[in-house]
C-alpha positions in Angstrom: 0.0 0.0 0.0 3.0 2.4 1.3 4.7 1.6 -2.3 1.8 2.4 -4.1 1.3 5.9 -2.5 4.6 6.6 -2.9 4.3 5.7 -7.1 1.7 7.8 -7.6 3.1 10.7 -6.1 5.8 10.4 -8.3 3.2 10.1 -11.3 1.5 13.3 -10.1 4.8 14.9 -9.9 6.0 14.2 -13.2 2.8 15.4 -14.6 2.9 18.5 -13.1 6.3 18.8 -14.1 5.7 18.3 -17.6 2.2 20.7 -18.0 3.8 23.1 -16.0 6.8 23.2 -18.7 4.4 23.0 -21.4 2.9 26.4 -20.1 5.5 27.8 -19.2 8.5 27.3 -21.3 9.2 30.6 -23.1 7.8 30.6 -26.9 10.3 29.6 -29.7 12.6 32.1 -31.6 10.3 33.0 -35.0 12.6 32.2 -38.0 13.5 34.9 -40.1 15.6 34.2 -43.8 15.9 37.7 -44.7 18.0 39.2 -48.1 19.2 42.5 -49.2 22.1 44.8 -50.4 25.4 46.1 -48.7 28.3 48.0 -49.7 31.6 45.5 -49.6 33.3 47.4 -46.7 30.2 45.5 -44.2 31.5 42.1 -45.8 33.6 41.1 -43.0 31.0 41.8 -40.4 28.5 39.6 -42.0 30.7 36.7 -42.2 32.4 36.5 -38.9 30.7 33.4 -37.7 30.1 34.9 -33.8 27.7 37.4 -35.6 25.9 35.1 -37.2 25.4 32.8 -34.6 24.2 35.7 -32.2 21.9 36.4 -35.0 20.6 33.0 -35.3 20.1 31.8 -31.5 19.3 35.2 -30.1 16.9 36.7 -33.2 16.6 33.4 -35.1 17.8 35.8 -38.3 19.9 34.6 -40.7 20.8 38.0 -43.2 21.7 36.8 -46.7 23.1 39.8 -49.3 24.7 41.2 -52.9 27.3 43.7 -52.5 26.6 46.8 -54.0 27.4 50.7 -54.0 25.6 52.7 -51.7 23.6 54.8 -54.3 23.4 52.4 -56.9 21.2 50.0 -54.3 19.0 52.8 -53.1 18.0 53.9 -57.1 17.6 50.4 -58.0 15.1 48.1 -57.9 13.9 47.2 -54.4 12.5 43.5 -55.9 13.1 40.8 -54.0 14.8 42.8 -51.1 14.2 43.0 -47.5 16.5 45.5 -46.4 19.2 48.2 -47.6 22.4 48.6 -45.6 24.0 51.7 -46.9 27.2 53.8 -45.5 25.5 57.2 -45.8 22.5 59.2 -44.4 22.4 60.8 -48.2 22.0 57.4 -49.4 18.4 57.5 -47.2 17.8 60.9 -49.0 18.2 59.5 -51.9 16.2 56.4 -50.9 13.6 58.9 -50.1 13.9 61.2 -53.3 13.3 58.0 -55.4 9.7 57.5 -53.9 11.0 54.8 -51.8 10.2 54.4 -48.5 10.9 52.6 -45.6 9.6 50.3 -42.9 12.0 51.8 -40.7 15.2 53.1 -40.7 18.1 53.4 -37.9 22.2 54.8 -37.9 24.0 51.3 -36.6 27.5 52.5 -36.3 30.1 55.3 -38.0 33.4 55.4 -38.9 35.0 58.6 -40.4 36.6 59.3 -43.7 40.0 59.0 -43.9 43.2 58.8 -46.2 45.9 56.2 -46.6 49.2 56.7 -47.7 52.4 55.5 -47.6 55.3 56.9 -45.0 57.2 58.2 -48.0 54.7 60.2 -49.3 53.5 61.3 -46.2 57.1 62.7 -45.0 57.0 64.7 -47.8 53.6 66.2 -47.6 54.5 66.8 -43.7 57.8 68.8 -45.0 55.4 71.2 -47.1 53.3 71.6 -44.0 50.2 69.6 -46.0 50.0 67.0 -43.2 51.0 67.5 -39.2 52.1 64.5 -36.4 49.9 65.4 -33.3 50.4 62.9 -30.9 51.1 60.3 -32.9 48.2 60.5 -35.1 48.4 62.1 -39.3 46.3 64.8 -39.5 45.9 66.3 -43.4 45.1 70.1 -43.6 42.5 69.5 -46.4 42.3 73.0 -48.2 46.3 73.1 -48.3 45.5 69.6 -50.0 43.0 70.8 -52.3 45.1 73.6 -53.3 48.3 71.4 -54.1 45.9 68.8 -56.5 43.8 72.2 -58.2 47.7 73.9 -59.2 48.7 70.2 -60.8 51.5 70.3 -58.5 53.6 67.1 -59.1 55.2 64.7 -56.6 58.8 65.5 -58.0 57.4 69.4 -56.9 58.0 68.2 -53.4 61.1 65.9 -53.4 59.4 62.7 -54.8 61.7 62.6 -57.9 60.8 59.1 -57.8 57.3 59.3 -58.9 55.6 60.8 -61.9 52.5 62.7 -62.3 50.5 65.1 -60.2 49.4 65.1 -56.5 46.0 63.3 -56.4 43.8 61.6 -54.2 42.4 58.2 -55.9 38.8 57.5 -55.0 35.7 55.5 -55.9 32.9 56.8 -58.2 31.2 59.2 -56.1 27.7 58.1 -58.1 27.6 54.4 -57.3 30.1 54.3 -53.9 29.3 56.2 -50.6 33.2 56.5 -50.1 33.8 58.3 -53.0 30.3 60.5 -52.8 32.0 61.4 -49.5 35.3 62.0 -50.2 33.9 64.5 -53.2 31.8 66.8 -50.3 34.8 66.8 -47.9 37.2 68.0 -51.1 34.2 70.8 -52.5 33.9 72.2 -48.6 38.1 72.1 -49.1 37.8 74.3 -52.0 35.5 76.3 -50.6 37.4 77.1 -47.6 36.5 75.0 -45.7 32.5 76.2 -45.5 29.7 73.6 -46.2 29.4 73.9 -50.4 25.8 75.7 -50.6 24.0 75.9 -54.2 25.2 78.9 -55.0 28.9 77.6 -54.5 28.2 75.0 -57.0 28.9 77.3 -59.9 32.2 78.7 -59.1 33.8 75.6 -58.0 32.4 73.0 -60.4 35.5 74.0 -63.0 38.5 73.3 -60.7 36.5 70.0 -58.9 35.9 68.9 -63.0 39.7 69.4 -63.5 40.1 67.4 -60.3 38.1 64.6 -61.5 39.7 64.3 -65.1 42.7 64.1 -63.5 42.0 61.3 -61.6 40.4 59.2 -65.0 38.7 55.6 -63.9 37.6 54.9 -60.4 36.3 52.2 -58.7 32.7 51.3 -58.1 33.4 49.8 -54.2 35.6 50.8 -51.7 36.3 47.2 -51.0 37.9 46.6 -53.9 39.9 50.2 -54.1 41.4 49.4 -50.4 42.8 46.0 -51.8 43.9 47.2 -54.8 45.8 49.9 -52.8 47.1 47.1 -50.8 48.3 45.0 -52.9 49.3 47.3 -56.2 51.4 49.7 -53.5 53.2 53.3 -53.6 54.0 52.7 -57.2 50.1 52.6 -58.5 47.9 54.8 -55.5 50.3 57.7 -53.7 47.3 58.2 -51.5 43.3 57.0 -51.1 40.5 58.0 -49.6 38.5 55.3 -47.3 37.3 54.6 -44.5 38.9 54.1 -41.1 37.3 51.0 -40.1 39.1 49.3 -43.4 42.8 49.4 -41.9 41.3 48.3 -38.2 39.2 45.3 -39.8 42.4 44.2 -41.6 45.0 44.5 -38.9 42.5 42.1 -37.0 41.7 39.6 -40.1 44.9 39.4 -41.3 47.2 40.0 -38.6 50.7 38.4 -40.1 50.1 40.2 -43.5 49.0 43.6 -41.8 52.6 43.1 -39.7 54.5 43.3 -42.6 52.8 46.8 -43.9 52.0 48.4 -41.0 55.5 50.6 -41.1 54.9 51.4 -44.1 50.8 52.3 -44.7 49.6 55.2 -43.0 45.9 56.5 -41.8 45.8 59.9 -42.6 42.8 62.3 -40.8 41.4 65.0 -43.2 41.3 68.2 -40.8 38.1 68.8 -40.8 37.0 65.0 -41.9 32.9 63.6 -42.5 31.6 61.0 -40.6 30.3 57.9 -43.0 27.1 56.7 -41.0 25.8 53.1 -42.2 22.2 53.3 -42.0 20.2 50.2 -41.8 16.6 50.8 -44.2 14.1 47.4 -43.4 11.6 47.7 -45.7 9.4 45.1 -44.6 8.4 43.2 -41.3 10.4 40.9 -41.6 13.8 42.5 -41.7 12.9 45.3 -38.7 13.9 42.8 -36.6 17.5 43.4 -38.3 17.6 46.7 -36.2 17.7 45.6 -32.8 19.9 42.7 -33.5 22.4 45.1 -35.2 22.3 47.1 -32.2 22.5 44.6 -29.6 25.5 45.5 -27.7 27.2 42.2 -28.0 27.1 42.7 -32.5 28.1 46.3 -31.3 31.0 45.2 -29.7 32.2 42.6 -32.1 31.5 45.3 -35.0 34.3 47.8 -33.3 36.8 44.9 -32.3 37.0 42.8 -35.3 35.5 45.0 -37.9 37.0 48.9 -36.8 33.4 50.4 -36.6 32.7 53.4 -33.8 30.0 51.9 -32.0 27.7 52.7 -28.8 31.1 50.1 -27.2 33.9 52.3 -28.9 35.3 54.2 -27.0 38.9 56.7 -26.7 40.6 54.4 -24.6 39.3 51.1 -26.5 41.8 52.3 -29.5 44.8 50.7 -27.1 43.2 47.1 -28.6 44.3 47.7 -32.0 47.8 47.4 -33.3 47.5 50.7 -35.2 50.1 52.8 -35.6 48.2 56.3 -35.9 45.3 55.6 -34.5 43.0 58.6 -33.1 41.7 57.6 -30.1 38.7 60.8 -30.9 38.1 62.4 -33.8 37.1 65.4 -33.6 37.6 67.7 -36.1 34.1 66.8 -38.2 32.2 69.0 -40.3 28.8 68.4 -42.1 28.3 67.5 -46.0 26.6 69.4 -48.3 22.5 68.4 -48.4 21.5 66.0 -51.2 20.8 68.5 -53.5 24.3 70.4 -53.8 25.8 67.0 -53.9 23.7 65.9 -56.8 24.9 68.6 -58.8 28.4 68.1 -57.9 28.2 64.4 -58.8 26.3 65.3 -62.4 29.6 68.0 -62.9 31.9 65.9 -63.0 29.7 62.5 -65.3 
């Protein structure tokens, strides 16, 4: 009798262990297969396996993409797209301009526009007082910059007898790739001393920005693909480049032994004042507005500044000690705004 008491307690108590954990276990993670468009810089991000496991067990999202430029993806076709993961608010502008809208829309992280170089060219630039060594950190004075490229100085003007041709700054195509689109605002506010281009600027400074741009000939549609080729083609083929910081951080991370034998030798530079590149995440459905909060989960935040070089809601001055950058500003703070969509619209049809 005692034995059989004590078997159906147990009975009851597995029962009541197994409805209570059929009522109260917490609901399963909604699966979301969700595809869209990114520029090439955000490659990296997107395939470091920790962020897409987070993304998977946490948000049950996986985030399939194309690589694309930042305005060619917001003026083309949205069919068959989920989302939109541009490097610039003026990419949203021109998102908007298009008769596009969005589901929603949110700035995930920045990282400013910067130059590379190499040490050779930059000790000669620093000997005509065109770039300054503040702490450690390159800093370019851009209208002294913009002047030297609008006169056609050369590089054997400045001691570089080596190298033939004049000063330029390679870049993308400022009408398919945000770098580039960037790069092209920070050199017209340059030219214009240093003042945000306004429309009636456009007129007086399209000649000298169209001689700029002649100069420079073909130019690459991704930034991706212009960092590597500066990379790997060297001093002989790109004197200097205009990029992104978080570039040179993601590779000294990714590709530690080959970024040891460079790092001597490649330099970031800071444009005084510089433009912050913000990548902007459009969702343009349900599905994919779930993107958001995983992108801004502070763990992805995280592992987007240490392994990728992004300025996050994690970055920090101080975090800068965890990269082995030679160069690298722990602030930067010398920012000024771009000209609005329209100015820059006529800028990028001047120089077609």
């Amino acid at each position: 009798m005692k034995s059989r008491r004590i078997g159906l307690a147990i009975l009851i108590a597995v029962i009541a262990i197994v409805v209570g954990y059929t009522f109260l276990r917490p609901d399963p993670i909604p699966q979301r297969d969700i595809t869209g468009k990114l520029g090439g810089e955000k490659i990296g991000l997107y395939e470091n396996p920790e962020f897409r496991e987070i993304l998977d067990e946490q948000y049950g999202l996986t985030m399939d993409y194309r690589k694309a430029g930042s305005f060619d993806m917001v003026t083309d076709s949205l069919d068959g797209q989920d989302y939109l993961f541009p490097s610039s608010q003026l990419a949203l502008e021109a998102f908007n301009q298009n008769g596009y809208s969005s589901y929603r829309d949110e700035i995930i992280f920045n990282t400013p526009i910067v130059l590379y170089s190499y040490q050779v060219i930059v000790d000669a630039l620093e000997q005509e007082g065109i770039v300054t060594n503040r702490d450690g950190s390159y800093y370019v004075d851009m209208p002294l910059l913009a002047e030297a490229i609008v006169e056609e100085r050369q590089w054997q003007d400045i001691g570089l007898n080596q190298f033939y041709g004049n000063i330029l700054v390679d870049t993308t195509n400022p009408s398919a790739s945000n770098s580039g689109h960037m790069f092209l605002g920070l050199l017209a506010n340059a030219l214009n001393g240093n003042r945000v281009v306004g429309q009636g600027d456009v007129e007086v400074l399209l000649p000298d920005i169209q001689k700029i741009y002649n100069s420079i000939g073909f130019m690459n549609t991704s930034s991706a693909d212009m960092f590597k080729q500066f990379l790997t083609l060297g001093v002989g083929q790109y004197k200097i480049v205009a990029g992104y910081e978080s570039q040179l951080l993601e590779f000294s991370v990714q590709e530690p032994e080959t970024y040891a034998s460079i790092k001597d030798d490649v330099v970031i530079l800071y444009p005084e004042p510089t433009v912050w590149s913000s990548h902007i995440f459009i969702a343009l459905n349900e599905d994919s507005d779930v993107a958001i909060d995983a992108l801004l989960d502070e763990q992805i935040q995280e592992i987007a500044w240490k392994d990728h070089g992004y300025r996050t809601i994690v970055a920090n001055s101080g975090a800068a000690d965890q990269f082995d950058v030679p160069g690298l500003a722990r602030q930067v703070t010398q920012i000024m705004n771009m000209p609005d969509y329209q100015v820059m619209t006529q800028l990028v049809d001047g120089i077609q």
